[in-house]
C-alpha positions as CSV (number, residue, x, y, z in Angstrom):
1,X,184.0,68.1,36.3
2,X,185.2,65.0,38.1
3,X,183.3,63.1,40.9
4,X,185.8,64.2,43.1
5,X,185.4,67.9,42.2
6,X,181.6,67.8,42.6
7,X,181.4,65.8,45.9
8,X,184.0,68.5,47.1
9,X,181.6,71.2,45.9
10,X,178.9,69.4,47.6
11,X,180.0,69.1,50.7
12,X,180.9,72.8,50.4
13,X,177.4,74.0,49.9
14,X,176.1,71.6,52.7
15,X,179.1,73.5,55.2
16,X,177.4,76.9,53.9
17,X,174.0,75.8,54.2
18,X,174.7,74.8,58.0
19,X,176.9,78.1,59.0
20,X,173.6,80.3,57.1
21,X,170.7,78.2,59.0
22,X,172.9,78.8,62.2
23,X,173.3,82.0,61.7
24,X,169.1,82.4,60.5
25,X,168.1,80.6,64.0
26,X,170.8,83.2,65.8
27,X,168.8,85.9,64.3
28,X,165.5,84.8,64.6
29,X,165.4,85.5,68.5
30,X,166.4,88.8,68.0
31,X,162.9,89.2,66.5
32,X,160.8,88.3,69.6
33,X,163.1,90.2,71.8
34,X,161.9,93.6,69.7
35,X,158.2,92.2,69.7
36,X,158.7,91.6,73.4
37,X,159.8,95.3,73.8
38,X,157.2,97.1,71.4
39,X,154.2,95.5,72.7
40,X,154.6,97.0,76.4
41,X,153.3,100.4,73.8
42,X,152.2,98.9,70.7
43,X,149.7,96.8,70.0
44,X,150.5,93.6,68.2
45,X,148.8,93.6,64.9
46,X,150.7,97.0,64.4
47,X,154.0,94.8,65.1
48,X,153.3,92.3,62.8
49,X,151.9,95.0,60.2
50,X,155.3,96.8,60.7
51,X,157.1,93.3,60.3
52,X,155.5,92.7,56.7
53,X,155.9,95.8,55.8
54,X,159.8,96.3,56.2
55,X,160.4,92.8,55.2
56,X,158.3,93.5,51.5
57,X,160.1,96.5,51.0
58,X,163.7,94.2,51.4
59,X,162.7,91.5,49.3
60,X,160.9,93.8,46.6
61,X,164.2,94.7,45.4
62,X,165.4,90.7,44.5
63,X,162.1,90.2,43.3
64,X,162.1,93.0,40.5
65,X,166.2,91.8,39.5
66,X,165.1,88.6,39.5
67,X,161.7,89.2,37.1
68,X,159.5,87.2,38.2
69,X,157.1,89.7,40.2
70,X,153.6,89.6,38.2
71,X,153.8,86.1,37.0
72,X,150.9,84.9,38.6
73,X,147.9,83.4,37.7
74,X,144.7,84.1,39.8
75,X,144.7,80.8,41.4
76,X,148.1,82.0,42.6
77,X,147.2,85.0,43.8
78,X,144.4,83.3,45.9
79,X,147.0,80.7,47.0
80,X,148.7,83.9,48.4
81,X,146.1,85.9,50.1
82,X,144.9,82.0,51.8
83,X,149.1,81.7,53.3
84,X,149.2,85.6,54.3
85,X,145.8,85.3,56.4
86,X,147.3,81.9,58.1
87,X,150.8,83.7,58.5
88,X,149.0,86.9,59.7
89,X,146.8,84.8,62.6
90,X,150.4,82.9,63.1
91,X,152.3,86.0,63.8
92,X,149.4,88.2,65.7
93,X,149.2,85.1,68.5
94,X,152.9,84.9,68.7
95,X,153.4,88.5,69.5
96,X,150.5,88.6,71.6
97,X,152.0,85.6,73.3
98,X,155.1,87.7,74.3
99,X,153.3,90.1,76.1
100,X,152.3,87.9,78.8
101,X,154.7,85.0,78.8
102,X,158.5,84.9,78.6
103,X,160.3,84.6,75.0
104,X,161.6,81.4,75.3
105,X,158.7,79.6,76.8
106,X,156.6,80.8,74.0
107,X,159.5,79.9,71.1
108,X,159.4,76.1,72.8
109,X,155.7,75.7,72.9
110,X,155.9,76.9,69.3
111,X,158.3,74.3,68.3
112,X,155.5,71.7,68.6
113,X,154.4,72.9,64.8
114,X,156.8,70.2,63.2
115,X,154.9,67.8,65.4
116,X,151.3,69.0,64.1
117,X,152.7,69.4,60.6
118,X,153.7,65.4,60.9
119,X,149.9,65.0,62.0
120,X,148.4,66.9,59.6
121,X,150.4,65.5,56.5
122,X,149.3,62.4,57.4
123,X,145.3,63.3,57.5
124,X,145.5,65.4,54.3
125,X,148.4,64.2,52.4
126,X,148.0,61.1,52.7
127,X,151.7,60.4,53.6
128,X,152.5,56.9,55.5
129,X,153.1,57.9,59.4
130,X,153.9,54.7,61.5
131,X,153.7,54.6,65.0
132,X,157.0,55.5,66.3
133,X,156.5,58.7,64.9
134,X,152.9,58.9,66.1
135,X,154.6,57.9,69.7
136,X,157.0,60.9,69.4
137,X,154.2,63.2,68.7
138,X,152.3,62.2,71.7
139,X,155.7,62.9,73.5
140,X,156.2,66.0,72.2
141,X,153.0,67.3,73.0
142,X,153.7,65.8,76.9
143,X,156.8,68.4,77.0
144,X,154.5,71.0,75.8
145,X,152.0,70.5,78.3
146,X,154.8,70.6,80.8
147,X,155.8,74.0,79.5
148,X,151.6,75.1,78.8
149,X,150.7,74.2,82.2
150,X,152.3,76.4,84.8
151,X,152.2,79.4,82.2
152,X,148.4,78.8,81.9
153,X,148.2,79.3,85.6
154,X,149.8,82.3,85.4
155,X,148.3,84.2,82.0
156,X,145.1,82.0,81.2
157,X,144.3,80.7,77.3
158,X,146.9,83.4,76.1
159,X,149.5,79.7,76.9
160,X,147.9,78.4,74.2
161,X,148.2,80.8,71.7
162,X,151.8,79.7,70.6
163,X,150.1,76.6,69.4
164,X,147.5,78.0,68.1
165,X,150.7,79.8,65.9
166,X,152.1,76.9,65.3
167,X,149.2,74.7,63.9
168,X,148.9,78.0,61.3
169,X,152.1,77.7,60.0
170,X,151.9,73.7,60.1
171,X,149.0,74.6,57.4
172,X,151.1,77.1,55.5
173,X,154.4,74.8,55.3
174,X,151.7,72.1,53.7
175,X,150.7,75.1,51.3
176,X,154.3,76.2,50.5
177,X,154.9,72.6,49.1
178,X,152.7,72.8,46.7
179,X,154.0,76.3,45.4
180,X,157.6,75.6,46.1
181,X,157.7,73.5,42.9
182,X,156.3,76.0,40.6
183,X,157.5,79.3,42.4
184,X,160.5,81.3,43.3
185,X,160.7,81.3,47.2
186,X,161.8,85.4,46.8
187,X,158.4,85.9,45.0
188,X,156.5,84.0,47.7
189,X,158.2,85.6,50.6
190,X,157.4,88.4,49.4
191,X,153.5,87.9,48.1
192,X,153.3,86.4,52.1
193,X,154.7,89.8,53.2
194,X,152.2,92.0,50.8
195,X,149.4,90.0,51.5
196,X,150.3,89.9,55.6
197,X,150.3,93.8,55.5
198,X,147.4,93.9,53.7
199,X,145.3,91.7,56.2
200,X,146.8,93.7,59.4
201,X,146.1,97.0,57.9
202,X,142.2,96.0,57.5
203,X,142.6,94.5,61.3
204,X,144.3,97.7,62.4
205,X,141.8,99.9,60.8
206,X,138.4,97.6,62.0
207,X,140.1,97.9,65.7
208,X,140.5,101.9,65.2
209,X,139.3,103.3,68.8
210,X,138.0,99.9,70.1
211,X,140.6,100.2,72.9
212,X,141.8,96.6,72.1
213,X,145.6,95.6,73.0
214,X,145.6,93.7,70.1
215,X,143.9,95.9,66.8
216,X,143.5,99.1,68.2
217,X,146.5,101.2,66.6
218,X,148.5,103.8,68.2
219,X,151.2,106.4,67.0
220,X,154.2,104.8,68.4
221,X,157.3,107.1,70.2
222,X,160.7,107.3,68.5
223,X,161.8,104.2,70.7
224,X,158.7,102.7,69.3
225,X,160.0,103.0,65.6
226,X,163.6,102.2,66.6
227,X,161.7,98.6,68.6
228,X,159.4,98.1,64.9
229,X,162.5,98.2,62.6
230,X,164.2,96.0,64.7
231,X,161.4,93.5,64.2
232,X,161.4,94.3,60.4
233,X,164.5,94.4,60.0
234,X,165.7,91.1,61.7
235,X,162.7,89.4,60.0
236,X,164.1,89.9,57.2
237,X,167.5,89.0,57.9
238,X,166.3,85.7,59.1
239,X,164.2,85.0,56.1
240,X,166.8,85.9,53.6
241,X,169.6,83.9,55.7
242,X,167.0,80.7,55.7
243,X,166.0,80.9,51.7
244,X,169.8,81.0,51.0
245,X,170.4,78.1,53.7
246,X,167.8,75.9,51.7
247,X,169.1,76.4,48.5
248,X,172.9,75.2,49.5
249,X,171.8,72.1,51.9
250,X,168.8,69.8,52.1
251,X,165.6,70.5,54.3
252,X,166.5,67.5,56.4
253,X,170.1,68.2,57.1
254,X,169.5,71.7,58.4
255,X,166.2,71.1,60.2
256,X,167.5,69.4,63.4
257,X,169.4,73.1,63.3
258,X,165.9,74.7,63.9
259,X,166.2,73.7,67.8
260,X,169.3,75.8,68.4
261,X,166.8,79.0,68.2
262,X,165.4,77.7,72.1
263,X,169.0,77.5,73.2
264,X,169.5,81.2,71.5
265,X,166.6,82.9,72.4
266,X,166.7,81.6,76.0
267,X,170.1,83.4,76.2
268,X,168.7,86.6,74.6
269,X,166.0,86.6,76.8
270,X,167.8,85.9,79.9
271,X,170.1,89.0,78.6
272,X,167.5,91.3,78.0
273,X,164.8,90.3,80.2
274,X,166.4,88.3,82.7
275,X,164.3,85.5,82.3
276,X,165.3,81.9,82.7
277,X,163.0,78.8,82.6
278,X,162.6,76.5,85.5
279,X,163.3,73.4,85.7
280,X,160.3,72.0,84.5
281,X,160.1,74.0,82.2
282,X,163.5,72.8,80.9
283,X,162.3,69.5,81.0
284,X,159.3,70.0,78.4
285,X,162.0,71.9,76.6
286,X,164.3,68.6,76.1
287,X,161.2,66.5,75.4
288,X,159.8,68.7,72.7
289,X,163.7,69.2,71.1
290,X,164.2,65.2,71.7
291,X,160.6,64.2,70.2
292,X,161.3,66.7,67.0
293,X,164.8,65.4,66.3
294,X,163.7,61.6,66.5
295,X,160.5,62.6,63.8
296,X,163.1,64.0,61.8
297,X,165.5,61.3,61.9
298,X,162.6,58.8,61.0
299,X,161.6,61.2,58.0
300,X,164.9,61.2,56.6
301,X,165.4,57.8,57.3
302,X,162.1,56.5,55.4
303,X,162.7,59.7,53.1
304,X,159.0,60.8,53.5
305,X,159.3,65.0,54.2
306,X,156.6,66.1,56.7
307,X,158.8,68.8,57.8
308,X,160.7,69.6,54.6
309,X,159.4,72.9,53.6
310,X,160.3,74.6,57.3
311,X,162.3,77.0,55.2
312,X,159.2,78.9,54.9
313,X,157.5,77.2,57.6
314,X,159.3,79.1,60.4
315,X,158.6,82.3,62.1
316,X,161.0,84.6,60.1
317,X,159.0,84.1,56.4
């Protein structure tokens, strides 16, 4: 094949990559707007439970074409059950978020976790962080405050779980990296989701008659189900739309995409909901979006890769 030929194939699996990652952060919305609606009934470790659980039966298809299901070594497996605890706290704050605070408050307070992953992969990777970055960071977390600190008025320390989600799956993009090399990302989706289910069901059944909003599990209604496959069923989407997104365009191309998902799910929510942020709200918003793009222009520019592994490091695994 000729340079030409392959630059031109290139480029074409970069396009792809881009229209997939759009479509993934279109998607991925969707998901908190069915959380948002199930929790009024349900409580949110059932959600998540229900998540997992629909998104390992998609994937366990691939994963038994593709053969690669019990090649695992025990250190793997514990790998695994260590990412589906951290993914399980992740997604139980998130939805518990929802209930009190409006979607697209929550997804920008969230999208502080590329800022705390550049932290942490500086502290335990050992990877060279100047301080421009550092600066944006401290930025970053400014517009989150100015997001945080009007909603913590309102709800309490429940503002704060979004970060709390987002320092968890700071941890588990750090632990993807080190599987990613060795490990097909269907398997590990879908070890995340077995494992996931696996931790919620033990939640679900210690919280059995404790009355809790969170772990006490109910029998949902049939608009119950229909509001819990949504959430499977869009996880998955978005996960399978992200893994293929990844595999035709580099991490740092498609991650400034990421953002468009405040953009979308303030429009969903504003649809469904009718909630809209306020102005100063908007402005964290544009501070958090403006800090993450400049730490990921400086990443690519210095070709150091913080944020790199956001393919699994987002909240549709």
């Amino acid at each position: 094949m000729s340079s030409a030929a392959m630059m031109k194939n290139a480029t074409s699996d970069v396009t792809m990559g881009l229209l997939l990652m759009f479509l993934s952060v279109l998607v991925s919305p969707v998901i908190d707007i069915f959380s948002k609606l199930a929790i009024t009934t349900i409580p949110s470790a059932e959600i998540t439970a229900a998540r997992f659980a629909v998104q390992a039966l998609c994937m366990l298809p691939i994963v038994l074409w593709r053969k690669n299901l019990a090649d695992l070594s025990w250190r793997q497996s514990l790998f695994h059950a260590i990412r589906g605890a951290i993914i399980t706290i992740s997604m139980i704050s998130f939805v518990t978020t929802l209930k009190y605070m409006a979607v697209a408050d929550a997804i920008a307070i969230f999208f502080v976790e590329p800022i705390i992953l550049t932290i942490l992969s500086s502290i335990f990777l050992g990877e060279t962080i100047g301080w421009r970055r550092y600066a944006a960071c401290g930025v970053g977390f400014f517009g989150a405050i100015l997001i945080i600190q009007p909603s913590f008025q309102e709800v309490g320390y429940v503002a704060l779980l979004p970060v709390v989600s987002a320092v968890c799956i700071a941890i588990s993009a750090m632990m993807n990296r080190a599987l990613a090399q060795r490990e097909d990302p269907w398997a590990m989706q879908f070890h995340m989701g077995l494992w996931g289910l696996l931790f919620c069901v033990i939640l679900l059944f210690i919280g059995h008659g404790s009355g809790s909003d969170v772990f006490d599990p109910v029998t949902p209604d049939m608009t119950g189900l229909v509001w819990l496959l949504g959430v499977g069923l869009t996880a998955a989407i978005a996960g399978i739309l992200g893994v293929y997104a990844y595999r035709s365009a580099p991490a740092s191309t498609l991650a400034p995409l990421q953002y468009f998902e405040i953009v979308s799910a303030t429009i969903f929510a504003w649809l469904v909901f009718g909630d809209f942020p306020d102005a100063m709200k908007w402005l964290g918003i544009l501070i958090i979006i403006a800090s993450g793009l400049y730490i990921i222009w400086r990443e690519r520019r210095f070709a150091s890769k913080p944020v790199s592994d956001t393919s699994e490091a987002t909240r549709a695994p």
